[in-house]
C-alpha positions, 0 to 999 in steps of 0.5 A: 394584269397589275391593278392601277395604284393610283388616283384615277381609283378614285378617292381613296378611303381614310382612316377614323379615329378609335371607335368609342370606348377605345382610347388612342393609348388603347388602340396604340397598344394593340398596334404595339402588341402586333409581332414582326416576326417572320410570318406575322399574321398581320402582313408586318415586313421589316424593311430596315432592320436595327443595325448592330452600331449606332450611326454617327449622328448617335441614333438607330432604327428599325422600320417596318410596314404593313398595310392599312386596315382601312383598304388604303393603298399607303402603308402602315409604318412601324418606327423604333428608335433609340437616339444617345443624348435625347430625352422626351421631351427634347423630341416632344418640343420638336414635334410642337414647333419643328423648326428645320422640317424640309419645305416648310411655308408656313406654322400657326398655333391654332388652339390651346387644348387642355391635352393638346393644341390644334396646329395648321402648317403647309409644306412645299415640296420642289416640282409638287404642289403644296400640301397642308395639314391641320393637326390636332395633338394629343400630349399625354405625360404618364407616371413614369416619365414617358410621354404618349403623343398623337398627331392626327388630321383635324377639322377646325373653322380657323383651318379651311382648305386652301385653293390650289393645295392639297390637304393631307391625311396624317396620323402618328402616334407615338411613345417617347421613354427612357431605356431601362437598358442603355444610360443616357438613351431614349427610346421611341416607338411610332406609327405613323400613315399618311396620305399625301393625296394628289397624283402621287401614287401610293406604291411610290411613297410605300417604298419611300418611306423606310428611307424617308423615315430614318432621314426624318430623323437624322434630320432631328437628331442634327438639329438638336446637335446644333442646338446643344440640346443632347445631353452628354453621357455621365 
């Protein structure tokens, strides 16, 4: 008899920052040195694989998961990308102010930090309750042009849960540089976990997420068309 994947578990576990002493660029790294290959020892499945031509909209991914170390029933997702035209900070700008997100309700910049902001948003999805986030960002520019972000679910007074929606769980980290191999290409590594809580269960939202991240992305790479923000090859 299957196990129950749902919310009548009881309040699933969430994850916690790096343990002190291991900072997030640290404890990235090891999520970044973890192999893919078949039969990896940490459970990686690649469920998109990269395709051998970049697709109309001028990106392509690869997406992989696994599951959390922390017992939660949603996965952990690998993306990797690489998007023509794009630069770091064209995507770093977006992450900050995401314009076109689907079901967005409402954005507020909370507080200015010296290496991030802490920012609040809630989201509506059509026939589900409202989710909302308080997210603190962490924007580390390195020496060699690449940028580090982190996004992870915060406390903050100015961001008190709200009657009648659910506070979502969300982490991503990720890294935004230029390839070595490809002109005029940026390429980008992330992981990201969530936890939309509520009664959708995570099995659902595990095999959703492979489709759901590379349209999240297609969703990005035509709004910067639109704007004219992707820079043309030399």
């Amino acid at each position: 008899m299957g196990a129950c994947n749902c919310c009548c578990q009881g309040e699933r576990v969430m994850p916690t920052p790096p343990d002190s002493g291991l900072s997030e660029w640290d404890a990235f790294q090891q999520l970044l040195a973890e192999d893919l290959g078949k039969g990896n020892t940490h459970g990686w499945k690649v469920k998109k694989d990269w395709p051998q031509e970049y697709r109309p909209d001028g990106f392509k991914m690869r997406v992989a998961l696994r599951p959390h170390e922390s017992g939660n029933s949603n996965m952990l997702l690998r993306g990797d990308g690489k998007y023509k035209g794009a630069r770091p900070q064209l995507f770093v700008d977006y992450l900050l102010n995401p314009e076109n997100l689907p079901g967005l309700k409402e954005w507020v910049d909370v507080e200015t930090l010296p290496d991030g902001f802490i920012k609040y948003c809630r989201v509506k999805a059509p026939g589900m309750r409202a989710r909302d986030h308080c997210w603190r960002y962490l924007i580390d520019k390195r020496d060699d042009g690449s940028i580090f972000v982190v996004i992870r679910t915060a406390e903050h007074p100015k961001c008190p849960p709200k009657e009648g929606v659910y506070r979502a769980y969300y982490y991503n980290s990720c890294l935004f540089k230029m390839s070595s191999e490809e002109d005029n290409v940026m390429e980008m590594t992330e992981f990201i976990f969530m936890d939309l809580k509520g009664q959708i269960p995570p099995k659902l939202m595990n095999i959703a997420l492979p489709g759901g991240t590379i349209d999240t992305n297609a969703n990005e790479m035509k709004h910067f068309k639109e704007k004219g923000l992707l820079s043309a090859a030399p």
